[in-house]
N, C-alpha and C positions, 0 to 999 in steps of 0.2 A: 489361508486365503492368499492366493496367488495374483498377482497386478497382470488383465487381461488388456490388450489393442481394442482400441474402440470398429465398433462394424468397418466404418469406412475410414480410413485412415485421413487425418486433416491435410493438405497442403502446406507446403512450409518454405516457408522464401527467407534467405539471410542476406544480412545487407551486411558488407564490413563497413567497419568506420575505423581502423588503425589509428582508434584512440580509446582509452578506455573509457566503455559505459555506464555511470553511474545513477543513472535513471532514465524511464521511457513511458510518458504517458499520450494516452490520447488527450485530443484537444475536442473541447465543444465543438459544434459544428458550425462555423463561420457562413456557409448557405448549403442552398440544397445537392452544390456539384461537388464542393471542394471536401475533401479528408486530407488532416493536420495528424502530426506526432509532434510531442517533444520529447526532444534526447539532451541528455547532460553528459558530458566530455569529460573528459579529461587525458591533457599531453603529458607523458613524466616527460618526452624531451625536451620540453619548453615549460613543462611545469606551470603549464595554463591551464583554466577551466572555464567553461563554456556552455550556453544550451542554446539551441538551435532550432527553428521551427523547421520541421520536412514536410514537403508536401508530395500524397501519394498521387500515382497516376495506375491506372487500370488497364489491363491486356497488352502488355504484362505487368502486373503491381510491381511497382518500380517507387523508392525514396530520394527527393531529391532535396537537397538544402534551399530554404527561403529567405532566410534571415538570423540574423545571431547575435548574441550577447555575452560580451565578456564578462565573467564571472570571478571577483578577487580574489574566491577560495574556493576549492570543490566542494561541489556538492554533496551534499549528505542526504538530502530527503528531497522529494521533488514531488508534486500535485497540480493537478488543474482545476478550475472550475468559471462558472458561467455567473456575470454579475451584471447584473442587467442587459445591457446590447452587447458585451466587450466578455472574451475570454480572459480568463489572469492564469497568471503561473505561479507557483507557489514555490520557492527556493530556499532551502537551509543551507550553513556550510558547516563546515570542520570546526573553523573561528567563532562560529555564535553569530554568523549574521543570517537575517532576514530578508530575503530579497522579494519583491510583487512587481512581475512584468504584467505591462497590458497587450497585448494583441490586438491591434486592429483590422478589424474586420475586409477592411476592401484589400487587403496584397497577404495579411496574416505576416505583418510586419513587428518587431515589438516595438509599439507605439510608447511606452515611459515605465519609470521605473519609480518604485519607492522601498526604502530600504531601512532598518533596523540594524545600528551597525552592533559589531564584534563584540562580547561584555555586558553588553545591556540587556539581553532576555537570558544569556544563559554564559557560565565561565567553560563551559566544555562543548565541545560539538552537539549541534542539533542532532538528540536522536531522531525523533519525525516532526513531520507537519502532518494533518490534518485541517480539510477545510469545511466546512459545512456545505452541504449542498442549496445551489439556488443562491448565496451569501457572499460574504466578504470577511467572516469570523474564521480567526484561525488557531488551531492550538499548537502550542510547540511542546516539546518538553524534553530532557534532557539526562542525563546520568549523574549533573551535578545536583535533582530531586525538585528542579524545578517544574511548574504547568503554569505555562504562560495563555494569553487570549490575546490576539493581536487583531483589531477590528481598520476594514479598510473605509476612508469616511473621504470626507469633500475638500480636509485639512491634510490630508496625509493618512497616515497609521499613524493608530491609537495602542495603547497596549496598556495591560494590565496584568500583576503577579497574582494570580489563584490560590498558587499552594508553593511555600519552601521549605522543604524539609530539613534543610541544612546539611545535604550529602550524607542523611541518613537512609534516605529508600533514592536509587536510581530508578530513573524511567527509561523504558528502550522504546515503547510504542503507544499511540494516541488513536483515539477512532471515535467521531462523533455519533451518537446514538439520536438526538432528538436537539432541537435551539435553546436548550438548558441542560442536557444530562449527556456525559461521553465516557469512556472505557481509557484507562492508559494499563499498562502495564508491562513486569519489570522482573526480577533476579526472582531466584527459585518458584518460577511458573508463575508467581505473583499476577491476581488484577483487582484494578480498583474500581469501581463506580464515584461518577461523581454527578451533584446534584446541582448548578449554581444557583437553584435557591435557597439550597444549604449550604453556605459558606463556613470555611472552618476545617474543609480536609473532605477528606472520602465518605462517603456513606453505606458504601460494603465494599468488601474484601475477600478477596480468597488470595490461599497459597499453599499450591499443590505439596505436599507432603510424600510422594510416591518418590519424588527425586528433585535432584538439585538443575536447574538451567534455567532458561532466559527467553520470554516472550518477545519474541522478533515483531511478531505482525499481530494485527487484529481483525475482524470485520464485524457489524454489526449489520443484519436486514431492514431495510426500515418500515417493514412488517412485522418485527417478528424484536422489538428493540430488548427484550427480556433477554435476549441468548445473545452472549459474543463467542465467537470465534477465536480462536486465538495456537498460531504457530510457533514452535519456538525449535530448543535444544532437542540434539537424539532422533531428528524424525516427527517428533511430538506435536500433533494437530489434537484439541479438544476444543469441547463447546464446554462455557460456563451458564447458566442458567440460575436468575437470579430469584427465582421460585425456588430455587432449591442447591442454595448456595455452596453446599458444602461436599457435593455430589456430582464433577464435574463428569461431561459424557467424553472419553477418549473414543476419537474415531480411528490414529493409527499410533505406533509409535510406544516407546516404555515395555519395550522387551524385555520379559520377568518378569515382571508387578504384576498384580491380581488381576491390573483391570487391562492387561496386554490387549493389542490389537497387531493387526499385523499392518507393517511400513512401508510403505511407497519409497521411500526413502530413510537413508541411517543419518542423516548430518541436518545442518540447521536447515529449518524451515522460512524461506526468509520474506516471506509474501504470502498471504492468502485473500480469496475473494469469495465470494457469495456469486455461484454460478447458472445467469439468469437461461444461459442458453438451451440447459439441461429439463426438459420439464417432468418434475415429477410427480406423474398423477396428476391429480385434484387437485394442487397446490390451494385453493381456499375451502379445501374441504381437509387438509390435512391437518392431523392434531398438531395442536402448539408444541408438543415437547418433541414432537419429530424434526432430524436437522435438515435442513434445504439443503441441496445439492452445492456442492463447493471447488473450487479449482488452489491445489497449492503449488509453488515452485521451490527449488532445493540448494543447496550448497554442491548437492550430487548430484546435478544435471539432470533433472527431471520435471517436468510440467505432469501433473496428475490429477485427475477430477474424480471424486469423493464422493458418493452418495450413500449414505448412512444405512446398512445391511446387505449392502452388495459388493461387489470385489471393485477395488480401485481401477481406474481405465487409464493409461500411460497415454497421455497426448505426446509428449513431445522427448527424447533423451538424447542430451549433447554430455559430450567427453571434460566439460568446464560446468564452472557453478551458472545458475538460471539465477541470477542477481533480485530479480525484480520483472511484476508486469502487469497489465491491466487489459481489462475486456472492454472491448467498443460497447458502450452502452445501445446508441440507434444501431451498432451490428454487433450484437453477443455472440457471433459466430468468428468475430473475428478478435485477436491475442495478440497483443505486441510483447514481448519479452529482449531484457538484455542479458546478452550473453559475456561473460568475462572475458571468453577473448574475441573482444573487440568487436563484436558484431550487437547489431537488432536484428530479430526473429520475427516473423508475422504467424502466426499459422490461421488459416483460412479453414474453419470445419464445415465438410458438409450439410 
C-alpha cells in the first residue's frame, strides 16, 4: 500500500519564528471575526521561553504577535480550552510546573495567570496535559508514574494525586475520554484506562507484545469513547478497543509482525487527531468497531491522514520533524503544525 496526494493539494503557508517551536494550538474563538493561535518559543540564545498569542489576518493569511508571556522553563506540553466566557492555556514545563493563562477576550491579551510550581505535581518534566473539554479539569502525568488532576476553581488551582506508582510505570501521554474516565499511556505500547470512580489504579490495560516502544500521543472520539488511538515508536498508529482489549487494530507501522500495515512514516509518531474534516460515509450509520478517519504527524516530516482500508493521503512533507498540531475545530479544514526548524505551518485544505 503506497501513501497517495490528496485530489487537490492543501495550501500551505509557513511563518518563521527563529525561535524554536515547542507547541502550536488553536485558541477558541474570542468573536465571530477574530482567529487566535498559540505558539510556545523557545531562545537557546537567551535561553528563554515563552507563548504568545498570534492573531491571523486573511488575504493573505498572514500571523502576527498579540501578546506574550514569559515562561520560567520550556515548555513541554501545551493545550487550550474554553471556560466559560474566557479562553485558558494550558502550560507544562521541563521543571514540573503548571502554568493557566487566561485570555481576555476584548484584545486576546493574556489577562492572569495561576501557576503550580516545579516539585509539586511531578519531580520530572511534564510529559502532557490534557484538558477536558467545555471545563477547567486537567490531567498531567509524567515519566516519574505520576496522574495528577488539577481543577481551575474561584481560589486558584486545586490539585489532587490519582495514581503514584513510585517510578515503576512511566506516563508519556493522557487524553480525556468522558468527566470521570481518560486514557494515559506509556513504555512498551502500554495503555491504561482509568475510572475516577474507581479509585485505586487503572481499570484495564493493555501492552502491546508485538514490540518494544512508547506511546507519544493519544486520541479519543467523543462518540466513539470505547476506542483510543494511540501513536507512538517505529511509525506505529493503532486503535485499542476496549471491547476487545487484547486485540489491538494496527492501522500503519510494525514492519514484520503478523499484523504489519504499511507506514506513512518510519520514526516516532508524535501527535494524532480524530479527523473531523474527512467525512466518511454515514459516519452514524457506521459500525462501532470501524475507525474514524484520523490525521498523524512525524519525527520524519510528515503530516498524513489515515482512513482505515484505504491508502494513507500525504497532506503535508518538510525536510525536519512535524513536532506537533491541531485541527481548527469551527474550521477542520484548516492545520496548524510546528515545524522544528523554526517555523509554524498552516495548511488550508480544500
Amino acid at each position: 500500500m503506497a501513501i497517495v496526494s490528496p485530489q487537490q493539494q492543501p495550501q500551505i503557508h509557513r511563518f518563521p519564528q527563529f525561535k524554536y517551536v515547542d507547541g502550536v494550538r488553536w485558541l477558541p474563538p474570542l468573536s465571530a471575526f477574530g482567529r487566535f493561535a498559540v505558539v510556545a518559543l523557545f531562545d537557546s540564545d537567551s535561553d528563554s521561553s515563552s507563548i504568545e498569542i498570534h492573531s491571523l489576518t486573511q488575504n493573505p493569511l498572514d500571523m502576527a504577535p498579540q501578546s506574550v508571556w514569559t515562561s520560567p522553563s520550556r515548555i513541554s506540553s501545551l493545550k487550550t480550552s474554553q471556560f466559560y466566557q474566557n479562553p485558558l492555556v494550558f502550560a507544562s514545563t521541563y521543571t514540573g510546573s503548571l502554568h493557566v493563562l487566561s485570555v481576555e477576550p476584548m484584545d486576546a491579551s493574556l489577562d492572569s495567570e495561576l501557576s503550580v510550581p516545579e516539585k509539586v505535581l511531578h519531580d520530572r518534566p511534564i510529559s502532557c496535559v490534557d484538558v477536558m473539554d467545555g471545563g477547567g479539569e486537567c490531567l498531567t502525568v509524567a515519566e516519574d508514574g505520576r496522574v495528577n488532576l488539577v481543577s481551575v476553581g474561584e481560589s486558584g488551582l486545586n490539585y489532587r494525586r490519582i495514581f503514584d506508582s513510585n517510578g515503576l510505570v512511566s506516563y508519556t501521554a493522557a487524553k480525556w475520554a468522558s468527566p470521570t474516565e481518560f486514557a494515559t499511556g506509556g513504555c512498551g505500547f502500554s495503555l491504561q484506562w482509568w475510572d475516577q470512580r474507581k479509585p485505586g489504579g487503572a481499570v484495564s490495560q493493555f501492552k502491546g507484545d508485538w514490540a518494544s516502544g512508547i506511546v507519544h500521543c493519544i486520541d479519543i472520539h467523543p462518540s466513539r469513547k470505547h476506542t483510543c488511538l494511540a501513536g507512538g515508536s517505529f511509525g506505529t498508529f493503532f486503535a485499542w478497543d476496549l471491547r476487545w482489549q487484547q486485540q489491538p487494530i494496527i492501522l500503519s507501522g510494525l514492519e514484520g509482525s503478523k499484523t504489519s500495515n504499511f507506514s506513512p512514516c518510519e520514526s516516532e509518531v508524535w501527535e494524532v487527531h480524530y479527523d473531523p474534516y474527512i467525512k466518511s460515509g454515514n459516519i452514524g450509520g457506521m459500525s462501532s468497531s470501524q475507525i474514524l478517519p484520523a490525521m498523524i504527524c512525524s519525527e520524519d516530516g510528515i503530516i498524513t491522514s489515515i482512513e482505515q482500508g484505504k491508502q494513507p493521503v500525504e497532506l503535508l512533507a518538510e525536510p525536519c520533524a512535524i513536532n506537533g498540531f491541531d485541527i481548527d475545530r469551527q474550521h477542520p479544514s484548516e492545520v496548524i503544525c510546528n515545524l522544528e526548524w523554526e517555523s509554524v505551518a498552516i495548511l488550508s485544505r480544500p
